[in-house]
Legacy VTK file of the C-alpha trace (Angstrom):
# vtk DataFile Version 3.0
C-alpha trace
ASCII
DATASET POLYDATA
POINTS 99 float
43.735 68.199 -16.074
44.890 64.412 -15.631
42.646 63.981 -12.175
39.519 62.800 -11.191
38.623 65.957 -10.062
36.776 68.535 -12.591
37.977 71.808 -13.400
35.769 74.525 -11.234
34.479 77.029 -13.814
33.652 80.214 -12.103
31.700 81.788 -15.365
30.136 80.963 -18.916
29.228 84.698 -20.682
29.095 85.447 -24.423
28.292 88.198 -26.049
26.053 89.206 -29.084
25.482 91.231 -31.652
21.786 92.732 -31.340
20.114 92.765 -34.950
19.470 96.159 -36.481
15.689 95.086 -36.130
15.565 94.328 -32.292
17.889 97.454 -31.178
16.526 100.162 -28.580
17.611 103.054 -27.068
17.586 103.892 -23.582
18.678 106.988 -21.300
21.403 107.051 -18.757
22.629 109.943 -16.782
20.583 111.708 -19.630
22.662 110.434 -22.164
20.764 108.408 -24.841
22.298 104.710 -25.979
21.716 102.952 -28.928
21.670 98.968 -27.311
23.535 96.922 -29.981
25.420 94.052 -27.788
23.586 91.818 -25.392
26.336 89.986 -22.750
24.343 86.761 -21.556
25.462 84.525 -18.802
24.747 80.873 -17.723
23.916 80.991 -13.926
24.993 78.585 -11.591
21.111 76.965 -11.389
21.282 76.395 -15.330
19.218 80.020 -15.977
20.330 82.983 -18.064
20.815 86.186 -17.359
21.309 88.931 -19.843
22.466 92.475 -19.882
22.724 95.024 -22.674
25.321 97.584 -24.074
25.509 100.376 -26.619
26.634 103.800 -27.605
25.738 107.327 -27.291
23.163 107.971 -30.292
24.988 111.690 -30.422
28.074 109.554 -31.083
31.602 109.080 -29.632
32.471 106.177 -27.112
30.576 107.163 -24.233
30.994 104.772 -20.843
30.826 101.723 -20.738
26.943 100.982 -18.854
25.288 98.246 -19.029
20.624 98.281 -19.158
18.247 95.617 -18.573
17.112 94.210 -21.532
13.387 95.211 -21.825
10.848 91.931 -21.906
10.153 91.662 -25.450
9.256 87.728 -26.926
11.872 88.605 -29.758
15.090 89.451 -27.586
14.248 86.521 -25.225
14.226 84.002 -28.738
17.318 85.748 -29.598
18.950 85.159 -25.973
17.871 81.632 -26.525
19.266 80.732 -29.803
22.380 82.340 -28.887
22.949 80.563 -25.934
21.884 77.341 -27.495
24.609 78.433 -30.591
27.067 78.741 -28.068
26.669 75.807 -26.597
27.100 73.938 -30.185
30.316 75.705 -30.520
31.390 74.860 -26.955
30.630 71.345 -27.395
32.351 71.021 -30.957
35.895 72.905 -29.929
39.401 71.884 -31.635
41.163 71.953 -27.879
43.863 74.933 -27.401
45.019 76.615 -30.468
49.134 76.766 -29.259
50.305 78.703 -32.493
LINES 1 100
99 0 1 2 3 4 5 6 7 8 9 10 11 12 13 14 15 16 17 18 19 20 21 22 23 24 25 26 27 28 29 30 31 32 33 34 35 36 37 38 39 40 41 42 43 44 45 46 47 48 49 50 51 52 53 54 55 56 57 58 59 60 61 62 63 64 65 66 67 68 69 70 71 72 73 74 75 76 77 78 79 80 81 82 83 84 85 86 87 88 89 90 91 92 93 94 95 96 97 98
C-alpha cells in the first residue's frame, strides 16, 4: 500500500474438499446431505473455526446449509493440515496476476 500503516484484513476462509473416507451425512429440514466441503476460517485470536457443506443424498442442488463438523480426531488433522497448506501457499504467492 506504500504506508506505514498495514492493510486491515477483515477475513482469512478457505475451503476444502472432504476425502471420500471422512464424508458424513447429516439431516436438515429432513432432507439428508452428503458433507463433502469443509469452509475453515482463521479467527481473529489465531483459532479456527470450521463449518461443513454438501448435497442432498436423493440428488439435485438442494440449499445451500451449512452443519457443524462432528468431533472426530481425523477431520480435526484434516482442518489442520489444510490450514497449515494454506498458509504455505499464502506465504509463497506470485503478487497480483494482472493478465
Amino acid at each position: 500500500m506504500g504506508s506505514d500503516v498495514p492493510p486491515e484484513v477483515s477475513a482469512l476462509a478457505i475451503n476444502v474438499t472432504i476425502p471420500e473416507a471422512l464424508r458424513w451425512t447429516d439431516t436438515r429440514r429432513g432432507e439428508t446431505f452428503t458433507l463433502t466441503t469443509l469452509n475453515v476460517r482463521l479467527l481473529p485470536d489465531g483459532h479456527l473455526a470450521a463449518k461443513a457443506y454438501g448435497r442432498p443424498t436423493g440428488g439435485g442442488r438442494g440449499t445451500h446449509v451449512s452443519f457443524p463438523v462432528p468431533d472426530r480426531a481425523e477431520l480435526a488433522v484434516l482442518i489442520a493440515d489444510a490450514a497449515g497448506r494454506a498458509g504455505e501457499l499464502w506465504t509463497a504467492h506470485r503478487g497480483l496476476n494482472s493478465a
